[in-house]
C-alpha positions as CSV (number, residue, x, y, z in Angstrom):
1,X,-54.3,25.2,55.8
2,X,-50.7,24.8,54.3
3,X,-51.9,23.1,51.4
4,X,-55.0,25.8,50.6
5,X,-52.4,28.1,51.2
6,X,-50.5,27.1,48.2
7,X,-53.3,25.8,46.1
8,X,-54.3,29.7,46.4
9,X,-50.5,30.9,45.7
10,X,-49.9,28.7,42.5
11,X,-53.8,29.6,40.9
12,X,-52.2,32.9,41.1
13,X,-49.2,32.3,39.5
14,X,-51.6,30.7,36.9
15,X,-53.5,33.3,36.4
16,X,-51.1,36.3,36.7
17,X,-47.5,35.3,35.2
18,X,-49.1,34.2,31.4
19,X,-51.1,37.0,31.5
20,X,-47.9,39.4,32.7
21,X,-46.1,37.6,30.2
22,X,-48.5,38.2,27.5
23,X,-48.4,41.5,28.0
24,X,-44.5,42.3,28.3
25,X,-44.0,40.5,25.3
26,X,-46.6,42.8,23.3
27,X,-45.1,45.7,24.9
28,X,-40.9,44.7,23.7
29,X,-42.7,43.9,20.3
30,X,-44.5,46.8,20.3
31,X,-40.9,49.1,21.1
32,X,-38.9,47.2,18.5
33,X,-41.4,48.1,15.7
34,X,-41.9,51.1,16.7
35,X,-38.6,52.4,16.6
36,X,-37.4,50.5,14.2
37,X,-39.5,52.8,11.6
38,X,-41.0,55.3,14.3
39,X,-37.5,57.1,15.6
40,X,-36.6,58.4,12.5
41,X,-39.6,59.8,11.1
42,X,-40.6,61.2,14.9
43,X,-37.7,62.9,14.9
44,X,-38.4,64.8,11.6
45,X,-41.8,65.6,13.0
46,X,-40.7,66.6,16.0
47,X,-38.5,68.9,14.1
48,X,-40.6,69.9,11.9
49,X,-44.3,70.6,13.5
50,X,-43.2,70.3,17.1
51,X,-44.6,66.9,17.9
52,X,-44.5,63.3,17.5
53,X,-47.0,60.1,17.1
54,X,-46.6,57.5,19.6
55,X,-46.9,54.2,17.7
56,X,-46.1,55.6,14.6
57,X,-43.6,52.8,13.7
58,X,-45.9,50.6,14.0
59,X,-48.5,52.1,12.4
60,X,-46.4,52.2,9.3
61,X,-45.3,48.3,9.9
62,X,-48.8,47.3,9.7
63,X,-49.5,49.2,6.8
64,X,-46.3,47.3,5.3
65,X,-47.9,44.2,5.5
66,X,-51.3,45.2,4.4
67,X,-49.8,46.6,1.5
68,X,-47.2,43.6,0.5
69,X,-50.2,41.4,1.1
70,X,-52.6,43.4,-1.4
71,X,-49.6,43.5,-3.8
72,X,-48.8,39.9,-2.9
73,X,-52.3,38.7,-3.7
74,X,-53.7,40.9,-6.9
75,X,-49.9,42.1,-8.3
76,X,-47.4,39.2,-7.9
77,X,-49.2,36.0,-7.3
78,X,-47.0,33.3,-6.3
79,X,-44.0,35.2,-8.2
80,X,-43.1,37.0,-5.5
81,X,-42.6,34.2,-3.3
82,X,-41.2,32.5,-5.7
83,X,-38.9,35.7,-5.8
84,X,-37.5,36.2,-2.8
85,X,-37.4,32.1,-2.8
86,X,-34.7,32.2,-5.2
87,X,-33.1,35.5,-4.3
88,X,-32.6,34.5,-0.1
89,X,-31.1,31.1,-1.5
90,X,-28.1,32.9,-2.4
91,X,-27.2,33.6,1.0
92,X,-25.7,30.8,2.9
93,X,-27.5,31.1,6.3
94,X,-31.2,32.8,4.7
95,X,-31.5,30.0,2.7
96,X,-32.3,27.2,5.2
97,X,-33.7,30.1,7.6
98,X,-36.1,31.3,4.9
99,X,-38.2,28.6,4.0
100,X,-38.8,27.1,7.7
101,X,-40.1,30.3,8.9
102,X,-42.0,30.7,6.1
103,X,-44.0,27.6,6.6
104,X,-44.5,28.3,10.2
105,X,-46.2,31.3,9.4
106,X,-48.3,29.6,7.0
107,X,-49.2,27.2,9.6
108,X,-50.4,29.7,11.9
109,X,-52.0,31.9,10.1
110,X,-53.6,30.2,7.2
111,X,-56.8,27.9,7.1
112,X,-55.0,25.4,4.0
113,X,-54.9,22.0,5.6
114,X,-51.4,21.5,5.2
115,X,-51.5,19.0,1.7
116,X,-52.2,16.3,4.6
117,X,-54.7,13.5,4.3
118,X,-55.0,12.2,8.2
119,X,-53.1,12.1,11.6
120,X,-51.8,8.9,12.6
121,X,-49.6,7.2,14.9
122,X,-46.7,4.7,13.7
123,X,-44.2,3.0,15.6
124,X,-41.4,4.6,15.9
125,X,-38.5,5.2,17.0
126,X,-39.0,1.4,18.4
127,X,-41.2,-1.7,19.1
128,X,-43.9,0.0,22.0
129,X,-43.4,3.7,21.1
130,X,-45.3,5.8,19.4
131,X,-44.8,8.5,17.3
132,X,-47.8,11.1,15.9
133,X,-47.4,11.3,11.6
134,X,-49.3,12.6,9.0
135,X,-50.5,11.1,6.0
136,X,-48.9,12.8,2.9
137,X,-49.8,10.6,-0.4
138,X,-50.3,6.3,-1.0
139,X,-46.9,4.7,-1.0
140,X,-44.1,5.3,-3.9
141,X,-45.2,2.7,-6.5
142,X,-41.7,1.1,-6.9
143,X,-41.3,0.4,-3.1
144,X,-45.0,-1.1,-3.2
145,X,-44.0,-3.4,-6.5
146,X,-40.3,-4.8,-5.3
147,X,-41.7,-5.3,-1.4
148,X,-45.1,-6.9,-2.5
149,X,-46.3,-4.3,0.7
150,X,-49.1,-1.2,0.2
151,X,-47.6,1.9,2.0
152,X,-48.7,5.2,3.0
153,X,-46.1,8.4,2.9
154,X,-45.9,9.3,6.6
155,X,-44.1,12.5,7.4
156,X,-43.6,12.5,11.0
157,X,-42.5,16.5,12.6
158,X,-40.2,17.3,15.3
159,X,-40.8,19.2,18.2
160,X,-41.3,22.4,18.3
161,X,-40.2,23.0,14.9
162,X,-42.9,21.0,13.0
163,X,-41.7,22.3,9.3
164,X,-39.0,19.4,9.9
165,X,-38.9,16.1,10.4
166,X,-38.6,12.4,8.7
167,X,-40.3,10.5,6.0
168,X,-41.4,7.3,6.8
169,X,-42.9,4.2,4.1
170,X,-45.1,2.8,6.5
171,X,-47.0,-0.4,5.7
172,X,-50.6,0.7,5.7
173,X,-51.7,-2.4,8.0
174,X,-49.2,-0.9,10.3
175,X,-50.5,2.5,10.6
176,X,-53.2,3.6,13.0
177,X,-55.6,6.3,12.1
178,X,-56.9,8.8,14.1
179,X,-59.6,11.0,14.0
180,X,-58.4,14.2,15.7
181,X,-57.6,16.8,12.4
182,X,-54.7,18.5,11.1
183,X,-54.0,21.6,12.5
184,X,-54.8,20.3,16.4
185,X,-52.2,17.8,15.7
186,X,-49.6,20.3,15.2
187,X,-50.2,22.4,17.9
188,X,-49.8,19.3,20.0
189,X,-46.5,18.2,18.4
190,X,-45.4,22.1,18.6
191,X,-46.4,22.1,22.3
192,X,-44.1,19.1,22.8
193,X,-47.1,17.4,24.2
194,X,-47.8,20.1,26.9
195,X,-51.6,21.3,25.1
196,X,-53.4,18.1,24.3
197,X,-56.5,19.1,21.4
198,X,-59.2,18.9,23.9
199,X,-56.8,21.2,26.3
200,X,-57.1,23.4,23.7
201,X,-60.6,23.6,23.2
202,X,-61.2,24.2,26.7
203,X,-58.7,27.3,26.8
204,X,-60.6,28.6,23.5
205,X,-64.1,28.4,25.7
206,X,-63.2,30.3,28.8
């Protein structure tokens, strides 16, 4: 009875506290936008026609982005990134911050593959661990002559944080492929293990 008990008690928990979770975190998002841009402006109105617009800060954020992206895209081109690349690398702390973001955000909202070839798994750190890597290019010519070896340019991410991580030279008869793709791969490594691919499917179904 005990056990059903708290079978019934943590299926709750389950179910409520991402949802609850989910939902406070849309609603502090949702205040910081909106008075970031909204207080200001809501004030005037209120002054001025004797009412305000709920949401109006965000309202304007999201027609920020639509509106750096349209610019971005037909405007600009890759100059602007290019830009703001240069420009944020004059400040010591922005230009490290800057870039990593940035590539998270690509990860998560594009549908590029990455510049990756395959997901596979090389030994490492030592002899009967694992780590997951990705494919990047064939080896470095040079390395391949002077070693008499064929390699493969592994880039292997850290956890959560996949935009860094270590390059790897990894003899190709050493390196085990695997035929899961890209972007599940990185969602595994930025889960730290916790959403295995088919973990994700599943949650994608219900």
């Amino acid at each position: 009875m005990i056990a059903q008990i708290r079978r019934y008690f943590v299926a709750g928990i389950l179910t409520i506290l991402p949802l609850a979770l989910s939902v406070y975190i849309l609603l502090v998002l949702f205040r910081i936008v909106d008075g970031i841009l909204g207080r200001y402006l809501n004030v005037y109105l209120k002054n001025l026609l004797g009412f305000y617009i709920p949401g109006l800060g965000l309202i304007l954020f999201i027609a920020i982005i639509f509106l750096s992206g349209i610019l971005s895209i037909h405007f600009f081109g890759a100059g602007l990134h290019l830009f703001l690349g240069r420009a944020l690398a004059r400040f010591p702390l922005l230009r490290y911050i800057y870039p990593s973001v940035k590539k998270v955000f690509e990860f998560v909202f594009s549908d590029s593959k990455l510049g990756f070839k395959k997901v596979v798994l090389v030994e490492y750190p030592s002899k009967g661990i694992w780590s997951m890597g990705f494919i990047a290019n064939d080896g470095y010519a040079e390395a391949e002559e002077k070693t008499g070896k064929k390699f493969f340019n592994i880039y292997v991410p850290s956890t959560p944080n996949p935009t860094t991580g270590y390059f790897f030279l990894v003899p190709k008869d050493e390196v085990i492929m695997l035929d899961i793709g890209i972007k599940e791969a990185m969602r595994l490594v930025m889960s730290g293990g916790l959403l295995n691919p088919a973990d994700f499917i599943k949650e994608i179904k219900r």
